[in-house]
N, C-alpha and C positions, 0 to 999 in steps of 0.2 A: 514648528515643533514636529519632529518625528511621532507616526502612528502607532500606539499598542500595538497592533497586529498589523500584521503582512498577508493579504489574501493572493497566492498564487494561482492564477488559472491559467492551464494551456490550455489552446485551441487550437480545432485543426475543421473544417468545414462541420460546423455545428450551428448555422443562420439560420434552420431550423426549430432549435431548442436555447441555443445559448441567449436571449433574451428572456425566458422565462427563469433562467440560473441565476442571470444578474439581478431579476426584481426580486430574488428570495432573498439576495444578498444586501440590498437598499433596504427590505423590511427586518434586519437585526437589531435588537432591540440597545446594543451595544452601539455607539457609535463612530468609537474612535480608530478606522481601519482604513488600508488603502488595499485595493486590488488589483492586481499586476496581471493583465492578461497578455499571454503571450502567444504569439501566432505563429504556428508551426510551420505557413506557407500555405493558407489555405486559397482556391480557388475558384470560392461561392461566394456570395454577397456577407460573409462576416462581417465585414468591414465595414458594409453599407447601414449594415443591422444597428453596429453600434456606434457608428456618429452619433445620433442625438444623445445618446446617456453618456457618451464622451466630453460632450460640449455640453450638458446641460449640472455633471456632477464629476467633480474634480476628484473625486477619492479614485476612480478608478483612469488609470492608464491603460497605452494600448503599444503593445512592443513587437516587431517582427524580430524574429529569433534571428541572430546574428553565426556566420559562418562559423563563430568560435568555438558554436556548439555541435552537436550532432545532430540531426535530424531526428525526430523523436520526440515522446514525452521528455525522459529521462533527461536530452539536451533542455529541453523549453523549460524544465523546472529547474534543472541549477540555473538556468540565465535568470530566472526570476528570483531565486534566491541568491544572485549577487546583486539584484537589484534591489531586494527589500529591505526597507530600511527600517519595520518593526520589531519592536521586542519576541514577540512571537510569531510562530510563522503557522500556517497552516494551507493544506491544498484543498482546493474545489472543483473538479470535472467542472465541464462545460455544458454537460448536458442533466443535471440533478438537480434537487431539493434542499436547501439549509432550510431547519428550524429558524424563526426569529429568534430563539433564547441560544443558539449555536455559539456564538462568537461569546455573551456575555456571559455563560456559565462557562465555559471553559478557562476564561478569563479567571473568574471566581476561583475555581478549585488550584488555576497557579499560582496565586497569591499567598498557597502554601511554599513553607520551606523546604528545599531538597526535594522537590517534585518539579521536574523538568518537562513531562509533558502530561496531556491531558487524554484518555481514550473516550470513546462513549460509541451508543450504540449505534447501526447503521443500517436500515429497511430496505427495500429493492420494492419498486412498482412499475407498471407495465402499461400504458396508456398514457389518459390523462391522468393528474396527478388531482388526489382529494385533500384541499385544503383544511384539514378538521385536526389542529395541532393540539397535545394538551402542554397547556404552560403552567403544571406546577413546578415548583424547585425541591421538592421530596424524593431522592434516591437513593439507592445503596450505594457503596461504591466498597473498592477493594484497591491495595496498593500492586505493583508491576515495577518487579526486578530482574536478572539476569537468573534469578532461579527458575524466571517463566520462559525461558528460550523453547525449551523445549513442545510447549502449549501450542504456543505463537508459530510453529515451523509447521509444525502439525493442522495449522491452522481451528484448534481448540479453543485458544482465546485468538481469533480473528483481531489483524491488522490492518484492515481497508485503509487505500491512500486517503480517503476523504476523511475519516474516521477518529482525524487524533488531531490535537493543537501544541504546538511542541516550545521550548523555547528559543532562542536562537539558537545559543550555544552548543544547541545540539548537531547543529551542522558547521560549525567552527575547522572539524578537521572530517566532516562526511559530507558528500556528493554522492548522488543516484550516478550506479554505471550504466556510463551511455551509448554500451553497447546492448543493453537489455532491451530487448522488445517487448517482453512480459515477465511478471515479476518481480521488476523494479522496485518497485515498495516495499516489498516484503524479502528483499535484501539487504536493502538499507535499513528498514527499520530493526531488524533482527539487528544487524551491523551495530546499532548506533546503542540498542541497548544492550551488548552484549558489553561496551567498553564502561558499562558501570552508570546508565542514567537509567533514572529511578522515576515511576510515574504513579497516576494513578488511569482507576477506571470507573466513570458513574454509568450506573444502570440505565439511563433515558436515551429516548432515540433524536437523536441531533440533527440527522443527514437523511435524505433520502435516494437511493442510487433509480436511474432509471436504468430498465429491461430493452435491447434493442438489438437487432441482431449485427450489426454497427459498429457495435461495443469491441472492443480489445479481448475482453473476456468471452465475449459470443463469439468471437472468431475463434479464441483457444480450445472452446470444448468441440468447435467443428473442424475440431487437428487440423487446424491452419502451423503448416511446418515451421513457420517461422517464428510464431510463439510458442510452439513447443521446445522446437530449439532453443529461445529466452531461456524457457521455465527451466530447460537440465542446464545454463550453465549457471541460470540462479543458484540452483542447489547446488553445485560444483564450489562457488562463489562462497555460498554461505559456509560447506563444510571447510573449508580452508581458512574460512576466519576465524570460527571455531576452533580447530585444534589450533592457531596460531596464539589465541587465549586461553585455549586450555580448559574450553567448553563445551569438546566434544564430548557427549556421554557418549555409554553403547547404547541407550534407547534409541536418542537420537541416530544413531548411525543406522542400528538396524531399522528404522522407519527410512531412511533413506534409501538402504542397499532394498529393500522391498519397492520404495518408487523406480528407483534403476530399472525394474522388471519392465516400467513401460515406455523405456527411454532406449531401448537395446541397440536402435540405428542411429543413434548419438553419444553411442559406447559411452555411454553413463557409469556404469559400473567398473570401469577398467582406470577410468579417470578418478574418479575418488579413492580407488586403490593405491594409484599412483601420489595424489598428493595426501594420503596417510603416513605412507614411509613406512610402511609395519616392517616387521621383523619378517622370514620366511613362513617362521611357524604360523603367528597371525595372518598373512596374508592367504596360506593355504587353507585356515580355518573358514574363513569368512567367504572366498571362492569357492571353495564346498557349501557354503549355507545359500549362495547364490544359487548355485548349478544343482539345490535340490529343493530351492524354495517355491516354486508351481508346485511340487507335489506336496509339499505342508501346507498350502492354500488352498490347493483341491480338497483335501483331505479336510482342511479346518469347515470349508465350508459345508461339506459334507454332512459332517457332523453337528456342527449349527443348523443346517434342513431339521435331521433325522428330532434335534432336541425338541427345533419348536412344530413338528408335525405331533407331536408326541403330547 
């Protein structure tokens, strides 16, 4: 019999940490999962790491990514999500935390109708990692539709790759672009619920990311060029899917044409011009709001000083 869930993990030299990832994933309290780990090509002892939990527990496989794919996250995870063969899918870094109750409450809350994926919350820690879970099943939660794109871009209601359990179907006609080097997730995932999947979101924290400078994301905020680069053709990515469905608002745009500000040697701004299509009038409006927008941000923050000195 096929497993409920699909645990996708890529790796890429984490021999390290990625044995303390696998025993949070043996201790879910859920137990009907397989986990797909996929190897990026790494050239540390990963492999060595996990023979014995290879050979000792059958739910988890071990797959060297195939030329079919890209190099990459984004290649390693569609390979594993043609290979998964659960109902639901969800991803796990190679170097983090699952809760035990991860797998089984997310389970839980899809056994709802017309709820396609699950969100929940996601912590970040820095060392070693403090085993002190709490396992009540008391949350809030709130529903997530395509009226929330705009939260989610913004990153207001946060979409961490780890962070969500989806169902299959949701990638039936989406794949992660696997020319993204960062941002990846938060293309797709916008993507996937912009075409009408409806979720929910519970209050608890599920995941825990580790801090390391290692990280995809440690290298983005130290403008490493090649994830920056990712991150504007994300955004480029995402505006074009949107107006293709007819989801671009102006909030959204204009949160956009203000990120373009720090995107200027990846001619950010000229390129979502171009796939808007405006008319001349609109296009001359909004290149005006570009080429005087430092001075409305000077000026805003300015005035935010002067309010809270005051």
């Amino acid at each position: 019999m096929n497993p409920k869930v699909s645990i996708i993990m890529a790796t890429y030299n984490r021999s390290e940490y990625i044995l303390e990832s696998i025993r949070s994933i043996q201790k879910q309290t859920f137990k009907d999962w397989e986990c797909l780990i996929i190897d990026d090509g790494s050239t540390d002892n990963t492999m060595g790491v996990l023979a014995p939990v290879l050979e000792q527990d059958v739910r988890f496989k071990y797959f060297k990514r195939t030329s079919n794919y890209q190099k990459g996250l984004p290649g390693s995870r569609n390979y594993g999500l043609d290979l998964a063969k659960g109902d639901y899918i969800i991803f796990f870094d190679d170097d983090d935390i699952a809760h035990p109750q991860n797998l089984e409450l997310c389970v839980l809350e899809l056994n709802r109708k017309n709820i396609s994926f699950c969100r929940y919350i996601r912590n970040v820690f820095v060392g070693d990692f403090v085993y002190d879970f709490d396992f009540s099943k008391s949350y809030s939660s709130f529903f997530i539709d395509d009226n929330d794109i705009g939260k989610i871009l913004n990153n207001e209601l946060q979409f961490n790759s780890c962070a969500v359990m989806w169902k299959k179907e949701c990638f039936l006609n989406n794949r992660f672009e696997e020319s993204l080097m960062y941002a990846e997730e938060w293309e797709l995932y916008s993507r996937i619920i912009s075409n009408g999947f409806k979720g929910i979101s519970i209050n608890k924290v599920l995941f825990y990311g580790r801090k390391h400078s290692q990280s995809n994301t440690g290298e983005f905020y130290r403008k490493d060029p090649v994830r920056r680069a990712s991150n504007a053709q994300a955004v480029y990515l995402v505006i074009k899917n949107l107006k293709e469905r007819k989801l671009l608002s102006y909030t959204i745009l204009k949160y956009f044409v203000q990120v373009a500000l720090d995107y200027k040697e990846y001619n950010l701004f000229n390129r979502i011009i171009t796939v808007l299509n405006l008319s001349k009038f609109e296009e001359l409006k909004w290149r005006l709001f570009f080429v005087h927008l430092p001075i409305r941000l000077y000026l805003y923050g300015a005035l935010r000083k002067v309010k809270n000195n005051n």
